[in-house]
C-alpha positions in Angstrom: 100.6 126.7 130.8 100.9 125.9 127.2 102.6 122.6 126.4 102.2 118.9 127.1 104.3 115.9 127.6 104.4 113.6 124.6 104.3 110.2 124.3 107.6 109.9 123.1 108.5 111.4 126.2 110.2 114.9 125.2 108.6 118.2 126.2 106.2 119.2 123.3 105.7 123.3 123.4 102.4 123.6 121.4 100.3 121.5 123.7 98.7 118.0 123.8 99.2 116.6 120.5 96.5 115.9 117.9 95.9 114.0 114.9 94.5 116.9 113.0 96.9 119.3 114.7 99.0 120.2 111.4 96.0 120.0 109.1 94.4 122.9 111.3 97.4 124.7 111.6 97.8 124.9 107.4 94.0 126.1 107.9 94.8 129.1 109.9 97.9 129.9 107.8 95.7 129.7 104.6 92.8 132.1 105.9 95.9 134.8 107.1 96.7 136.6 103.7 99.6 137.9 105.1 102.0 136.7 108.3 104.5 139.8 109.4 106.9 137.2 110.7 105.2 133.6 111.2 108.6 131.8 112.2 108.3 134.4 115.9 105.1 133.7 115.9 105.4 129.8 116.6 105.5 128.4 119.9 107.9 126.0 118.3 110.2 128.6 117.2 110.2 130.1 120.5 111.0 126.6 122.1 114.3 126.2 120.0 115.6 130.2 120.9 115.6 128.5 124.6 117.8 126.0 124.3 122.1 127.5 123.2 122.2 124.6 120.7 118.8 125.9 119.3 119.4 129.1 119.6 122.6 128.8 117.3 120.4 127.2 115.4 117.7 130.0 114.9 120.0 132.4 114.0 122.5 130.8 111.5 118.9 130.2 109.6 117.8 133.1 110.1 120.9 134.7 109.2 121.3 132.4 105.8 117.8 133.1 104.5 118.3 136.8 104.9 121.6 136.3 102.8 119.6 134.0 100.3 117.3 137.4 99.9 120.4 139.7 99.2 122.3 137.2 96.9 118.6 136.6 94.8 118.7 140.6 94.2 121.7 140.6 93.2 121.5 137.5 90.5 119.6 137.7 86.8 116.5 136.7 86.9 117.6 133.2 85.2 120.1 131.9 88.5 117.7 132.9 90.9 115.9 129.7 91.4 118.8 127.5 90.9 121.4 129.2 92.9 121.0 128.2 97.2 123.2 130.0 99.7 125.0 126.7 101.7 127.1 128.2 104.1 128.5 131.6 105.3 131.6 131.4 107.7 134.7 133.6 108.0 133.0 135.8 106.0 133.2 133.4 103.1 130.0 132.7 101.2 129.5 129.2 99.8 127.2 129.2 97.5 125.4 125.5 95.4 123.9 125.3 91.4 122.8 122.5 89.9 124.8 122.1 87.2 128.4 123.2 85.9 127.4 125.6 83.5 125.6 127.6 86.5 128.7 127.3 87.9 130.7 129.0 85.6 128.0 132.1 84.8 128.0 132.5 89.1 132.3 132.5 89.1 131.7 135.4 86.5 129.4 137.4 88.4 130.6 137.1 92.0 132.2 140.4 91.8 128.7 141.2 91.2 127.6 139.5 93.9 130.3 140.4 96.5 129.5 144.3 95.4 126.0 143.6 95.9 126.4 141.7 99.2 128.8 144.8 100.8 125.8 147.2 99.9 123.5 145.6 101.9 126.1 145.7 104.8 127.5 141.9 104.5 131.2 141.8 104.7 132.0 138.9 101.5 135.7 138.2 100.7 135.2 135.4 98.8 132.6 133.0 96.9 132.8 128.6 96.3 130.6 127.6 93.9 129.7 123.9 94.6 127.7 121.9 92.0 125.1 120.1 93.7 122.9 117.4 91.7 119.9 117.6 94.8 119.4 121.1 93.7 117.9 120.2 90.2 115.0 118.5 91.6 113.1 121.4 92.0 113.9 123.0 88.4 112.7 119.1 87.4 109.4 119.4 89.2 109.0 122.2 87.9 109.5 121.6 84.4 107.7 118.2 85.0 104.8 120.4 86.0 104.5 122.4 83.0 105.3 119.7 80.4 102.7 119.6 77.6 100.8 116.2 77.5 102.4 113.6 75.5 100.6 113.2 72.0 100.2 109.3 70.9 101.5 108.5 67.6 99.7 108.7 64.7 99.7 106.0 62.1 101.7 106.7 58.5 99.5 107.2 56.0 99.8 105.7 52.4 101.1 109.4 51.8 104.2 109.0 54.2 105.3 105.6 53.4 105.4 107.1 49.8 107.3 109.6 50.8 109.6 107.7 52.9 109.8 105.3 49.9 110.8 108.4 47.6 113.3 109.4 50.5 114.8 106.3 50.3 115.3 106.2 46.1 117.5 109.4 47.2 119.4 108.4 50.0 123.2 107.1 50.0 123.9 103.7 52.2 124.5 104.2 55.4 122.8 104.2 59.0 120.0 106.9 57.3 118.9 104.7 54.6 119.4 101.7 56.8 116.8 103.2 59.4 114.1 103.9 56.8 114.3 100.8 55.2 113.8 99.1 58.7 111.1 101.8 59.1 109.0 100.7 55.4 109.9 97.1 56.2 107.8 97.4 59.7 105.3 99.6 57.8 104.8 97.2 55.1 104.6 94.1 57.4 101.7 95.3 59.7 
């Protein structure tokens, strides 16, 4: 029988647990190139589809990642990272952006989207767009990711406080010619 009692004390399906347990299990998931349906594959996964509560629980995710699939075909290219399905209930889709300017592109295409969905056989009367700052954490990461490295500064040359100097000749008072004077004085100082 496969399955242990753990120390906790709740029922733990995949057996006696062990410290390298998850580290193994990302090992076998790496060497399989491709996993026809790893989430019915899990004795985990088959645990919760035992229990009504879990069971609920297995299929609303199961049903909002397959409706996450159809709305990402039916957005541009550009929304399709940013845009998450939150909820689907009386048929009305709830979906979150990061921002309120994906908010207003998504309200213009959710006939679209609604077109789209009824395709595919879902039955949409209606999107909410919610704004949700959590969502732009990923979009950070990623742009935090790519980022170029940041140069350090380069010292001005006798060339560019001359110029600056010049600039300055040219410039009428204000917060401009105040800045580069601050800028020469620091310039001329060290």
């Amino acid at each position: 029988m496969l399955g242990a009692l753990h120390p906790s004390g709740t029922w733990c399906p995949f057996g006696p647990v062990r410290p390298l347990f998850i580290r193994d299990f990302l090992a076998v998931l790496r060497r399989k190139k491709k996993l026809t349906d790893p989430a019915s594959q899990t004795a985990t996964m088959n645990w919760l589809r035992q229990d009504s509560r879990g069971a609920s629980l297995m299929s609303t995710a199961t049903q909002l990642m397959a409706l996450q699939r159809q709305v990402d075909a039916a957005l541009p290219e550009a929304l399709r990272g940013a845009c998450r399905v939150l909820r689907f209930q009386d048929n009305n889709l709830t979906l979150g952006v990061p921002a309120a300017s994906h908010s207003a592109k998504l309200r213009q295409l959710a006939p679209r989207i609604v077109a789209g969905l009824e395709k595919q056989g879902w039955q949409v009367n209606g999107i909410a767009v919610r704004v949700q700052a959590s969502l732009t954490r990923p979009v950070e990461a990623l742009m935090a990711e790519h980022a170029l490295p940041r140069q350090p500064a380069q010292p001005l040359g006798n060339q560019g406080i001359a110029a600056f100097e010049e600039l300055q000749g040219h410039l009428r008072e204000g917060p401009l010619a105040d800045a580069v004077a601050r800028l020469l004085a620091r310039r001329k100082d060290g």
